[in-house]
C-alpha positions as CSV (number, residue, x, y, z in Angstrom):
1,X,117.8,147.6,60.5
2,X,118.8,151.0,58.8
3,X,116.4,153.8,58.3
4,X,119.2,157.1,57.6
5,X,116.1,159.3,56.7
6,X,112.4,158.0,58.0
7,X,111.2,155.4,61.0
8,X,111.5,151.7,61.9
9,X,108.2,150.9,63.1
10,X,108.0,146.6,63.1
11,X,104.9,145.2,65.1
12,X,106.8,142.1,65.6
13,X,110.1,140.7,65.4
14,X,111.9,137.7,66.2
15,X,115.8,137.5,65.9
16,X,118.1,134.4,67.2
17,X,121.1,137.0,67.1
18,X,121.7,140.4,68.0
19,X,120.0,143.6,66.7
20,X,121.1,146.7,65.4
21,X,119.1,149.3,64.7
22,X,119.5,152.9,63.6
23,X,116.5,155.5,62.4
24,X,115.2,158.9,62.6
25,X,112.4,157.2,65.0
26,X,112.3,153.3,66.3
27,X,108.9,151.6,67.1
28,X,108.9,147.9,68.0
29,X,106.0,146.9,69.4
30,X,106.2,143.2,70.2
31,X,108.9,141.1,69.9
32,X,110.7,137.6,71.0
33,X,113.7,137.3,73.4
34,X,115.4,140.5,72.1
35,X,119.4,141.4,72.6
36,X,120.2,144.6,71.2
37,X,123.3,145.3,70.1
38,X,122.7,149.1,69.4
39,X,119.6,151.0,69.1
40,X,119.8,155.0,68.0
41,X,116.6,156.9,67.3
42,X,118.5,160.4,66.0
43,X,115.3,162.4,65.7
44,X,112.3,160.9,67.6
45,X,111.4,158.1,70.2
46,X,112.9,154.7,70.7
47,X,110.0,152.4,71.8
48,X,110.9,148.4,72.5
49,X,108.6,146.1,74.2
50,X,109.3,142.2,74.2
51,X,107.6,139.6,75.5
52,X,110.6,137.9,76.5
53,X,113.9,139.3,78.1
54,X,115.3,142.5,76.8
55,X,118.9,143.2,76.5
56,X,120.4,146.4,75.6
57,X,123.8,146.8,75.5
58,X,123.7,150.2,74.1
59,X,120.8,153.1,73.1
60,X,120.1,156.4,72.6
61,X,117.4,158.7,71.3
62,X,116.6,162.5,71.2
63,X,112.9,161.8,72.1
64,X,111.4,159.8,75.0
65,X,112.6,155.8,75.4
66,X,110.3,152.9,76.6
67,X,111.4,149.7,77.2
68,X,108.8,146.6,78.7
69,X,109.8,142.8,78.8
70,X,109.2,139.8,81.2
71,X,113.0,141.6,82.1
72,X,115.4,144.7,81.4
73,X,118.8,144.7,81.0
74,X,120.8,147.9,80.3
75,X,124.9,147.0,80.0
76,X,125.5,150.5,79.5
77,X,124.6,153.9,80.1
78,X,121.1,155.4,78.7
79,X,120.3,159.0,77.5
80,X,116.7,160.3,76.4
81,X,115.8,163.7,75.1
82,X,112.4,163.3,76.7
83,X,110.6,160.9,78.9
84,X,112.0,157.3,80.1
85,X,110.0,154.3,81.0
86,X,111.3,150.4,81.6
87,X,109.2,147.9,82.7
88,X,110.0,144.5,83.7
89,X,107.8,141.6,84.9
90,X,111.2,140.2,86.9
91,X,113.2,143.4,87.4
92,X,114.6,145.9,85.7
93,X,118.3,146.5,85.8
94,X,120.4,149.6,84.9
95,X,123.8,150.7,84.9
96,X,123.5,154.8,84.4
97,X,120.1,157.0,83.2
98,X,119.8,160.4,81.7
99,X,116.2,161.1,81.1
100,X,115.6,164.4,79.6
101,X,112.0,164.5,81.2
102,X,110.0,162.4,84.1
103,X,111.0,159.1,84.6
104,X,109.1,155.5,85.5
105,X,110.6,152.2,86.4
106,X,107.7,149.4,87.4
107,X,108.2,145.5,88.1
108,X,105.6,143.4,89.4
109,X,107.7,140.8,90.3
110,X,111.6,141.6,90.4
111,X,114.0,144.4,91.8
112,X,114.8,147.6,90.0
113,X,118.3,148.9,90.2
114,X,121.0,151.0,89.1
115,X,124.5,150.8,89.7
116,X,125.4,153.8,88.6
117,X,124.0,158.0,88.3
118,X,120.3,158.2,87.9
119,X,119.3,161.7,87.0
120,X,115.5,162.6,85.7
121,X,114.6,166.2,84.6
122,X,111.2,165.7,85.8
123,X,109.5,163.6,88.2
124,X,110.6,160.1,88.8
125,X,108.9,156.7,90.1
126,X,109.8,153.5,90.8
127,X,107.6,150.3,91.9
128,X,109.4,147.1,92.5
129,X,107.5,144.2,93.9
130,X,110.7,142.9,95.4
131,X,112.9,145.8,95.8
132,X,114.1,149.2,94.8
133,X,118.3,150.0,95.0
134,X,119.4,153.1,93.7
135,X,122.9,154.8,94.6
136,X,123.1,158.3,93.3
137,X,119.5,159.5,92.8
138,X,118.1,163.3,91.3
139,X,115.1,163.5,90.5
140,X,113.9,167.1,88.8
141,X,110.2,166.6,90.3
142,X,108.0,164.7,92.7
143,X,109.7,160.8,93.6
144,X,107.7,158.0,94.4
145,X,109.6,154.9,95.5
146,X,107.5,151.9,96.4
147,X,108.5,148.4,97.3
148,X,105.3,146.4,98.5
149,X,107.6,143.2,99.3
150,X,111.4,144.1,99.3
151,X,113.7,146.5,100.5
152,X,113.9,150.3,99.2
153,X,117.3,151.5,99.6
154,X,118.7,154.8,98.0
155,X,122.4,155.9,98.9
156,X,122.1,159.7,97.8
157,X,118.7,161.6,97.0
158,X,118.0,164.6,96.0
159,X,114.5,165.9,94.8
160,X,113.4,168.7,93.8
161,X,109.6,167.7,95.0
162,X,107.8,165.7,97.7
163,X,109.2,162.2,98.2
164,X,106.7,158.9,98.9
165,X,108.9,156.4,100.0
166,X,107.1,153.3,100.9
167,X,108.7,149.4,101.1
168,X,109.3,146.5,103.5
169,X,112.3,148.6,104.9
170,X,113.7,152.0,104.4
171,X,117.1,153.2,103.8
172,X,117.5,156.3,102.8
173,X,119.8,159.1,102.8
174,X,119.8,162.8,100.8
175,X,121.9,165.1,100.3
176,X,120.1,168.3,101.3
177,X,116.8,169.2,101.9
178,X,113.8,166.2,101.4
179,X,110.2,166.6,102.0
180,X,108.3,163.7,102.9
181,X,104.4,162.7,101.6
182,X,104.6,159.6,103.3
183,X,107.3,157.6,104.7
184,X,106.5,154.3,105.9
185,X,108.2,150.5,106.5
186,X,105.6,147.8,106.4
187,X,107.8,145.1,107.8
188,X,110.9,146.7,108.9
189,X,113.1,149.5,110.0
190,X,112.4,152.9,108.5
191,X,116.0,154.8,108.2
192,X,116.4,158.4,106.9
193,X,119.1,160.6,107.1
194,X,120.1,163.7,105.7
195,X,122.3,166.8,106.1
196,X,119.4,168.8,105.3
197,X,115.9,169.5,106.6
198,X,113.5,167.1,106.7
């Protein structure tokens, strides 16, 4: 799909083999089992929703993204100009995030993770039914993290705003300063740590 001058906007699509897509501005607002080969909005938002599992092995956009499918699957690193949101009925999984404005990550049912960096310019949230691991973690803003059955585990946060950190268990450790809303392990140990004040 090739749109050098004006948008993609498909309300459904259904595709047996991989997509490519490239357009000032991508909208596609319900599709099949998706795997996306390459996805560049170069002057607007790239918006993909599935009703299956999503796939992306690589995207970009100079406005905000939003991804939503029963899962996510990022195989590479993901860059927005403006606001980020994936949501995944079974988990959302991510290798490295750049979001150029707040950031939200939801699951009802799965585990959100990233293997990598994720940085958010402004606030950042995360709800996994099953679990929340993040290594590196900066969030520009306020961060919720919420887990209401799994573990919430973060290796390195910073935030620039009050933290809400709620889960089955805790781990957590910063990297300066954190400020705590609420803190609170519903089934298990509650671990923060941080060179900083807390």
């Amino acid at each position: 799909l090739l749109a050098a001058s004006g948008p993609i906007a498909l309300a459904y699509l259904t595709s047996f083999g991989d997509v490519t897509a490239q357009a000032r501005s991508i909208h596609i607002s319900n599709g099949g089992r998706l795997n996306v080969a390459s996805a560049q909005a170069t002057a607007g938002d790239l918006f993909i929703h599935s009703s299956g599992t999503l796939t992306l092995q690589s995207a970009s956009a100079t406005g905000a993204m939003d991804f939503a499918g029963s899962s996510v699957t990022a195989n590479s690193a993901l860059a927005s100009g403006g606001n980020f949101a994936a949501s995944g009925t079974n988990g959302v999984s991510l290798i490295s995030l750049d979001s150029g404005g707040s950031t939200t990550l939801t699951s009802t049912n799965g585990i959100l993770s990233a293997s990598g960096d994720v940085n958010s310019a402004g606030a950042f949230a995360a709800s996994g039914g099953a679990g929340v691991s993040f290594g590196n973690l900066d969030s520009g803003g306020t961060t919720s993290l919420t887990s209401g059955n799994g573990a919430l585990s973060v290796t390195n946060l910073t935030s620039a705003g009050l933290v809400t950190a709620v889960g089955g268990s805790v781990t957590l450790q910063g990297s300066g300063p954190l400020a705590f809303a609420n803190a609170q392990a519903t089934a298990g140990n509650l671990s923060i740590v941080s060179p900083g004040s807390l």
